[in-house]
N, C-alpha and C positions, 0 to 999 in steps of 0.2 A: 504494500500500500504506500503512495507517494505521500509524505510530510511537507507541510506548508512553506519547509525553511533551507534556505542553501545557506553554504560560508564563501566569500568570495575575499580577496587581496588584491589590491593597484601594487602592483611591483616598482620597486626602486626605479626603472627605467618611467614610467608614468609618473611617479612621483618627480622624478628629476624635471623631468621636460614638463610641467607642470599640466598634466592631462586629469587632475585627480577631479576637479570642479566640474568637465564636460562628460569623462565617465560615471560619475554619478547622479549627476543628470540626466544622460542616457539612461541609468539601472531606474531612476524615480519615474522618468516618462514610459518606462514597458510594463509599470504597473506594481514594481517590488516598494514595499517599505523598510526601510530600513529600522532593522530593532538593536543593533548595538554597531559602534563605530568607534573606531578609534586611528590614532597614528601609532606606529611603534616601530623598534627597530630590533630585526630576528638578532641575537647573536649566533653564532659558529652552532651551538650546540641546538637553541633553538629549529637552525634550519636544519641539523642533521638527525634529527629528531623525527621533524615534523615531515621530511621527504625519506625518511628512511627506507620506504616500500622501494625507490628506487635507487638503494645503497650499490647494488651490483649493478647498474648499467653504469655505461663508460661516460658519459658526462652527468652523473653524480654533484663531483669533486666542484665541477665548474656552474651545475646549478646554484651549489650551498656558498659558493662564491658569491653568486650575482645576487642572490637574494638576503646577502646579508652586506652589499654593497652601501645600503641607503636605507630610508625609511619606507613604511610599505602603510598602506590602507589595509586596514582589515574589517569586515563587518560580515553580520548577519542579513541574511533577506527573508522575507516572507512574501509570499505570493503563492495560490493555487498552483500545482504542479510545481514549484520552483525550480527545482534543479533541472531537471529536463528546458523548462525556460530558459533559466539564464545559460543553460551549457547553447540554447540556439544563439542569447543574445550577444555572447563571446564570440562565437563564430570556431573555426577550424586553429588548431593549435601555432599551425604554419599561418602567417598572413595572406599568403599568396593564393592559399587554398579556401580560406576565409569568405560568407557572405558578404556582397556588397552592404554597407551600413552597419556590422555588425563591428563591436568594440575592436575584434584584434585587427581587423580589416584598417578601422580608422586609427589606431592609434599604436599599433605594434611593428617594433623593427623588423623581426627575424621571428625563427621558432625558439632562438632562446631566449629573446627578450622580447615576450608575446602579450607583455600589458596587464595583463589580468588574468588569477588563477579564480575554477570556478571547481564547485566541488563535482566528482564526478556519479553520484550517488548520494543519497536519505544517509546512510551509515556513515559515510564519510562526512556527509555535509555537519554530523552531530561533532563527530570526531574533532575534526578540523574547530568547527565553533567551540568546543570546549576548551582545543588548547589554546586561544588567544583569548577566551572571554571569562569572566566567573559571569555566574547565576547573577551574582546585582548588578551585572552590567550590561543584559539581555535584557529588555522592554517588550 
């Protein structure tokens, strides 16, 4: 059964190039509200952590690089269906391969600095929202 709620992040590269304002205005107009929000910055162990599922592929090392380069957005969504939504309203992980209009299309370099992580799954999206949020800072 699909959960009302995904976890999403602006990665350091959106954060840098100052895309954080346009893509969440993008997520507000597709219909998500936003129920926690914050800025923060992963450390080392944070991001090795939190991508650990992909500890054995070969750019690992250079993901937990880039995403602990900068500061990153992380929030909560809700919306019917969410995650099946916002994984349409990111688009394809590659830009190239990306919907027209969709976040990574408009705002992502490459496949590895692709703008915004979304969750890929109800279980993950819980996953993921617990490890950047406590309970009182979920609305």
């Amino acid at each position: 059964m699909a959960t009302n709620r995904t976890f999403t992040m602006l990665k350091p590269d959106s954060v840098e190039k100052g895309y954080t304002g346009a893509i969440l205005e993008k997520i507000n107009t597709a219909g998500f509200k936003i129920v926690a929000l914050k800025q923060t910055q992963m450390t080392k162990r944070d991001a090795e952590q939190f991508y650990s599922v992909h500890k054995e592929r070969p750019f690992y090392d250079e993901l937990v690089q880039y995403m602990t380069r900068g500061p990153i957005i992380a929030a909560i969504l809700e919306k019917d269906n969410a995650v099946e939504d916002f994984r349409t309203l990111i688009g394809a992980t590659n830009p190239d391969d990306a919907a027209e209009g969709t976040i990574r299309k408009l705002y992502a370099a490459s496949i590895g600095e692709n703008a915004v992580h979304g969750s890929d799954s109800d279980e993950n999206a819980a996953i993921e929202g617990a490890f950047h949020f406590s309970g009182r800072e979920i609305f």
